[in-house]
C-alpha positions in Angstrom: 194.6 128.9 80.9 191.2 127.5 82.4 189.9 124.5 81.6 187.0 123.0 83.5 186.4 119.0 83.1 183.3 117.1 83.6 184.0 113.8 86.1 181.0 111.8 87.0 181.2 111.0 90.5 178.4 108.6 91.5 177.5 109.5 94.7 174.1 110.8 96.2 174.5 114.3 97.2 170.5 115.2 96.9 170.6 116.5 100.7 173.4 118.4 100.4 171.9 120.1 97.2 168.6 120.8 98.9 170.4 122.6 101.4 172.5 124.2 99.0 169.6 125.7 97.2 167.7 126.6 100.9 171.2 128.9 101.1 171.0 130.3 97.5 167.5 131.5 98.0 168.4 133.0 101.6 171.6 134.9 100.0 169.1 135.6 97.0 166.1 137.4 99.2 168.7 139.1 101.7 172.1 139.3 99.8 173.1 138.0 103.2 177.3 137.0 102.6 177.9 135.5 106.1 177.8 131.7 106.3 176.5 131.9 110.3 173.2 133.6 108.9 172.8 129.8 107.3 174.2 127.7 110.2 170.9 126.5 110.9 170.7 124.8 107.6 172.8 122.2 108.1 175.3 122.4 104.6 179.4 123.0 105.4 180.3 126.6 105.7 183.0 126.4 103.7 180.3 125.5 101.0 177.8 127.7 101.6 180.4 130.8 101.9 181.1 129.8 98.4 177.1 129.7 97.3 176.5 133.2 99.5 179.2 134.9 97.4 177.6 133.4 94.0 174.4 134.7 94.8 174.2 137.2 97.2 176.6 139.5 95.3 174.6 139.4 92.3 171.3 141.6 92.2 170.2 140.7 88.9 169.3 137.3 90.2 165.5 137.1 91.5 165.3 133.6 92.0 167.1 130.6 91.8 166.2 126.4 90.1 168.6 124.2 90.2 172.5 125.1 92.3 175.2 123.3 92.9 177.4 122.8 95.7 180.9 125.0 95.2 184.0 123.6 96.8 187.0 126.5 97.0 190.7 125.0 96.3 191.6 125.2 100.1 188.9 122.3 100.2 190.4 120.4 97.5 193.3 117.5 97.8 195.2 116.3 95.2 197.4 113.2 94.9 198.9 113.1 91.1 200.6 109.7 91.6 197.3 108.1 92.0 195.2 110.8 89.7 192.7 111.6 92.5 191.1 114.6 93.8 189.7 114.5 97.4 187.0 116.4 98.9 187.3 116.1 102.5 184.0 117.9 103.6 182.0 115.3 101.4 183.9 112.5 101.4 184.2 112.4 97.5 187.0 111.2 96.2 187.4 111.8 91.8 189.6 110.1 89.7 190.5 111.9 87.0 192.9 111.3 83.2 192.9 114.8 81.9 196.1 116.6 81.2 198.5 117.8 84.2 197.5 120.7 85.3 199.1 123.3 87.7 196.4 124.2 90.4 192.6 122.9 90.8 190.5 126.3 91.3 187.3 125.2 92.5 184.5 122.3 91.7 180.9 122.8 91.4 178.7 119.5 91.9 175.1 118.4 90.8 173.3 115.4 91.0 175.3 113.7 88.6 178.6 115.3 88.2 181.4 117.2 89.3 183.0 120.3 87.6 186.9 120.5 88.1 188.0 123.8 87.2 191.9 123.4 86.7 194.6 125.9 85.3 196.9 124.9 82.6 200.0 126.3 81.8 200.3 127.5 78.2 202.9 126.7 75.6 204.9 130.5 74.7 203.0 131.0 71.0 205.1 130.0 68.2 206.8 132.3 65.3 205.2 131.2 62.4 205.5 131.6 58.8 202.8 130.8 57.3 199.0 130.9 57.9 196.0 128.7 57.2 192.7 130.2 56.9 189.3 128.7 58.1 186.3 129.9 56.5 183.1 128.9 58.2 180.0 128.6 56.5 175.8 127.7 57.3 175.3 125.6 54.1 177.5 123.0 52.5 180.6 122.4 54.4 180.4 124.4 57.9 184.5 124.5 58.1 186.9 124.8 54.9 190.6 124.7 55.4 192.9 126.4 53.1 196.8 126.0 53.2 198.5 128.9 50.6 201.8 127.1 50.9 201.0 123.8 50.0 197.9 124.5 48.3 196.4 122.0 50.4 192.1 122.2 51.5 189.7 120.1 53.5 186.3 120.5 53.9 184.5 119.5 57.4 181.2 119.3 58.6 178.8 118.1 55.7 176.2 116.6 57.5 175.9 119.6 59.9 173.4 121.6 57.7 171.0 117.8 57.8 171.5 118.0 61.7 169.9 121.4 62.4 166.9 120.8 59.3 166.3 117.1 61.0 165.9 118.9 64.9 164.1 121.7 63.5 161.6 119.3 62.0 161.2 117.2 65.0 160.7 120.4 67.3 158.0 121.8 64.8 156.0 118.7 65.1 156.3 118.0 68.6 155.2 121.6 68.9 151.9 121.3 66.9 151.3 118.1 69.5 152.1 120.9 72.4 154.4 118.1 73.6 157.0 121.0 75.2 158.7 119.0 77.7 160.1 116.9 74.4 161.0 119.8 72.6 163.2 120.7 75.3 165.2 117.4 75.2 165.1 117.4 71.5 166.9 121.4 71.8 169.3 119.4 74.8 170.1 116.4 72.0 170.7 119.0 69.4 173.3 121.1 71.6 175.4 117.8 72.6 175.6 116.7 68.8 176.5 120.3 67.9 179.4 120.6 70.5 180.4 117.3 69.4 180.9 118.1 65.8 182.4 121.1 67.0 184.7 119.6 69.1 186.3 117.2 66.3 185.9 119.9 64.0 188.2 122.5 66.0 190.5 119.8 66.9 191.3 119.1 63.1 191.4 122.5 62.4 194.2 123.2 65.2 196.2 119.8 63.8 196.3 121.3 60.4 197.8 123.9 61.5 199.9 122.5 64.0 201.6 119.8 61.1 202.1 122.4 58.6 203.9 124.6 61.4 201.1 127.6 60.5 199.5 130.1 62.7 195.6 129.6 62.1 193.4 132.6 60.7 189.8 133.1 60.7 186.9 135.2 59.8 185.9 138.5 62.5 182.0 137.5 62.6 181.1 139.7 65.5 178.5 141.5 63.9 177.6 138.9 61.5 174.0 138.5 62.9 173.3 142.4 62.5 175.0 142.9 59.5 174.3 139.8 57.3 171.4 140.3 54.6 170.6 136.7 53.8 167.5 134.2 53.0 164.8 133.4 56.3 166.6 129.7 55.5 170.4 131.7 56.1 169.3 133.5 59.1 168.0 130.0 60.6 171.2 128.2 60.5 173.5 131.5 61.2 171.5 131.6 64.2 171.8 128.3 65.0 175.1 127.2 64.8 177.4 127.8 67.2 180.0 129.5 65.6 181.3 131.6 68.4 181.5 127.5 70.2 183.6 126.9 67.8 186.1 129.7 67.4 186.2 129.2 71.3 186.9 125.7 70.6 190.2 126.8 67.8 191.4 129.1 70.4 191.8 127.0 73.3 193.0 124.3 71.4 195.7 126.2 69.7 196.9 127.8 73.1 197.7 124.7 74.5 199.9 123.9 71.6 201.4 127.5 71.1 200.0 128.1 67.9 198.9 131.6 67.1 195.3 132.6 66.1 194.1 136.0 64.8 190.9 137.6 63.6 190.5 139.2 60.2 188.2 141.4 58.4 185.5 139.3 56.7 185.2 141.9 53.7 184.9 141.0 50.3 187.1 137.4 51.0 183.9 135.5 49.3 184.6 137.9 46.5 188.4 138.2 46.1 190.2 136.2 43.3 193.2 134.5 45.8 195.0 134.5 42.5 194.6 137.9 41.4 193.0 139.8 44.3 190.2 141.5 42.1 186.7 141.2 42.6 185.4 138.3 40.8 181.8 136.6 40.3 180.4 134.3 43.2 177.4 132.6 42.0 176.2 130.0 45.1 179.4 128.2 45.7 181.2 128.6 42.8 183.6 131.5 41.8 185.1 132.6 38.5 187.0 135.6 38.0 186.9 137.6 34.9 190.2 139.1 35.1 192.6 136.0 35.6 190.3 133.5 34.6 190.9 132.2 38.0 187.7 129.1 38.9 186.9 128.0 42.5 184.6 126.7 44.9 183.7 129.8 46.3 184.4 128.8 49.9 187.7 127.3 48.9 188.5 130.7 47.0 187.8 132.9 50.5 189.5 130.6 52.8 192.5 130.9 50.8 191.6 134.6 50.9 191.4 134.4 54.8 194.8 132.9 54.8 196.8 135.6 52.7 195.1 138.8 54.4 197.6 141.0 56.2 198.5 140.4 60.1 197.7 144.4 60.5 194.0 144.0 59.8 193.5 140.8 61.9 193.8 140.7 66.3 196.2 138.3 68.1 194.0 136.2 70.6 196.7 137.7 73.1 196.0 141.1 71.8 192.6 141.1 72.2 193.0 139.3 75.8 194.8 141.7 76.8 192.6 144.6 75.7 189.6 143.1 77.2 191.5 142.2 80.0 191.0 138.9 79.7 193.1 135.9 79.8 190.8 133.2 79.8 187.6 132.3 78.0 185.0 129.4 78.7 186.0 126.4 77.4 183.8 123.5 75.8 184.7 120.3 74.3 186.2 116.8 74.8 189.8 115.9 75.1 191.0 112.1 75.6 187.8 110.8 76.4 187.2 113.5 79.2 184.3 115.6 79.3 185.3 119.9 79.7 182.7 122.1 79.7 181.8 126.1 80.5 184.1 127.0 83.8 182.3 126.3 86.9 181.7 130.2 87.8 179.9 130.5 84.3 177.4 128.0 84.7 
C-alpha cells in the first residue's frame, strides 16, 4: 500500500521552486524529456528529470501555476534508528513518526512542505464471520454503524450537515460583497474541516469493526449523483460531501489492519424490514413495517440491512483492485499526529 505523509520542513526552497516551474513550462511548450535541454536553468538534474517526465509526457497540460520540486528514491536516504530522511541534493534533512514503512518512493516539495510517498506492507485480510454495515447519509447522522451480531449501533457525524449550511452561508454573502479571494479560503477551511471529520469518522468505523472481529460493509454509491431524485437541499449536501473521501478513508484504514471491505447494492436497504426483509414504510427517518410490526430509525433499519446483504452481490476491495488493475488508491487523512495526504504523483 501507498501512503503519502505531509512533514513540514522549514526551509526556503523559493529559488529552487522558481526554477522548478521555468523547467515545467519548458517541458510544457516543447514536451522536451531531456534534463541537458534545462541545464542552463540552474535546478539539479536529477530534479528536473523527474519535473520533465511529469509534464512533458502529459499533453493535456497547457500551462502550469504552482510545481513542486520531485525527488526520485535513488535521491532519498534513510536512517530508521534516528527517523530521518535525507535529501542530499538539497540538503534537507526530515524527521519523520509515521508508521515503518518498507521503501520511500519519491517526495514532492512546496514552499512549506514535503510529500513522503512511502509503501506499507499490508496485513493478509482476515476470515471473518460477521459483517458491520455503514450507511452514510446527507442529513442527520452522516455515518450509522450497525452490528447484526450484537445488535449494537452508533451514529457519527451530527454536526456535519451544520458545517456545510454554515460555509455555504458565509460563501453566499461574501459573494454578494464580490469578495472572491475569501470565498476561496472559506471553500479551503471547509475541505480541511471535512477531511478532518472524515478522518475520525473512518477511523471509528474501521475500530468497530476491528473489536467485534467483523469485515466492514457499505453502500455501492457510484452512480448515486445520476441516479438519486432528491430535494435542491439533497442534491447540495450529496454534492458536497465527500463521500468517495471517506470510503477511501475505510479502505485504507482497514487494509492496514487486514480487515475486509466490500461494496453492496444500495437497493431498497432504506426500505427493507432487517427483521422481516419485506418492504416496509420509510417516512423521513423513521421506519415501520406493516408485516412484522418491526419500528426503526430508518438509517439504523438499512445499515443493519447493509450488514446482512449477501457477499455475492457486494465486491472485495481486492476484487475490484485487481479488476481495475489497481492496487493502490490515494490516501487522505491523519494518523498519530501526522499529516497523509493524496500521493505525490496525484497532486
Amino acid at each position: 500500500m501507498i501512503l503519502t505523509f505531509k512533514v513540514k520542513h522549514n526551509q526556503d526552497f523559493s529559488d529552487e521552486l522558481k526554477k522548478a516551474k521555468q523547467v515545467a513550462d519548458f517541458a510544457v511548450k516543447t514536451k522536451s524529456r531531456t534534463s541537458k535541454d534545462v541545464k542552463h536553468i540552474g535546478l539539479k538534474s536529477m530534479i528536473s528529470n523527474q519535473i520533465l517526465k511529469k509534464y512533458g509526457s502529459n499533453k493535456k497540460i497547457k500551462s502550469v501555476k504552482r510545481v513542486n520540486l520531485i525527488i526520485p528514491n535513488q535521491g532519498i536516504k534513510i536512517n530508521k534508528d534516528l527517523h530521518e530522511i535525507k535529501i542530499p541534493c538539497l540538503k534537507l534533512t526530515l524527521n519523520y513518526q509515521f508508521q515503518d514503512f518498507e521503501k520511500v518512493n519519491q517526495i514532492e516539495i512546496d514552499k512549506e512542505f514535503a510529500f513522503v510517498s512511502v509503501t506499507i506492507l499490508e496485513e493478509p485480510l482476515k476470515e471473518v464471520n460477521s459483517w458491520i454495515g455503514v450507511d452514510l447519509n446527507t442529513t442527520g447522522h452522516v455515518v450509522v454503524i450497525a452490528d447484526p451480531t450484537s445488535g449494537k449501533i452508533e451514529k457519527l457525524g451530527k454536526k456535519a450537515e451544520h458545517t456545510h449550511k454554515k460555509y455555504k452561508n458565509i460563501r453566499k454573502d461574501l459573494q454578494k460583497r464580490g469578495k472572491y479571494g475569501k470565498v476561496k479560503q472559506i471553500k479551503d477551511r471547509e475541505s480541511r474541516v471535512v477531511r478532518d471529520l472524515n478522518h475520525k469518522m473512518s477511523r471509528e468505523v474501521v475500530n468497530v469493526a476491528n473489536e467485534s472481529n467483523s469485515g466492514i460493509r457499505l453502500e455501492r454509491l457510484k452512480n448515486i449523483r445520476k441516479t438519486a431524485k432528491s430535494s435542491r437541499s439533497f442534491r447540495y449536501s450529496l454534492h458536497s460531501w465527500s463521500f468517495y473521501q471517506l470510503n477511501q478513508m475505510i479502505e485504507y484504514k482497514a487494509k492496514l489492519l487486514g480487515i475486509p471491505v466490500i461494496y453492496v447494492d444500495p437497493r431498497y436497504t432504506s426500505q427493507e424490514c432487517s427483521i422481516c426483509g419485506l418492504i416496509g414504510n420509510r417516512n423521513g427517518k423513521s421506519f415501520k413495517c406493516p408485516h412484522c410490526g418491526h419500528v426503526d430509525h430508518a438509517d439504523v433499519n438499512a445499515a443493519f440491512n447493509i450488514a446482512l446483504r449477501s457477499d455475492s452481490i457486494g465486491q472485495s476491495i481486492a476484487e475490484r483492485d485487481v479488476m481495475e488493475g489497481s492496487t493502490d488508491t490515494p490516501k487522505m487523512a491523519m494518523v498519530h499526529g501526522s499529516e497523509l495526504t493524496i500521493e505525490p504523483h496525484a497532486l
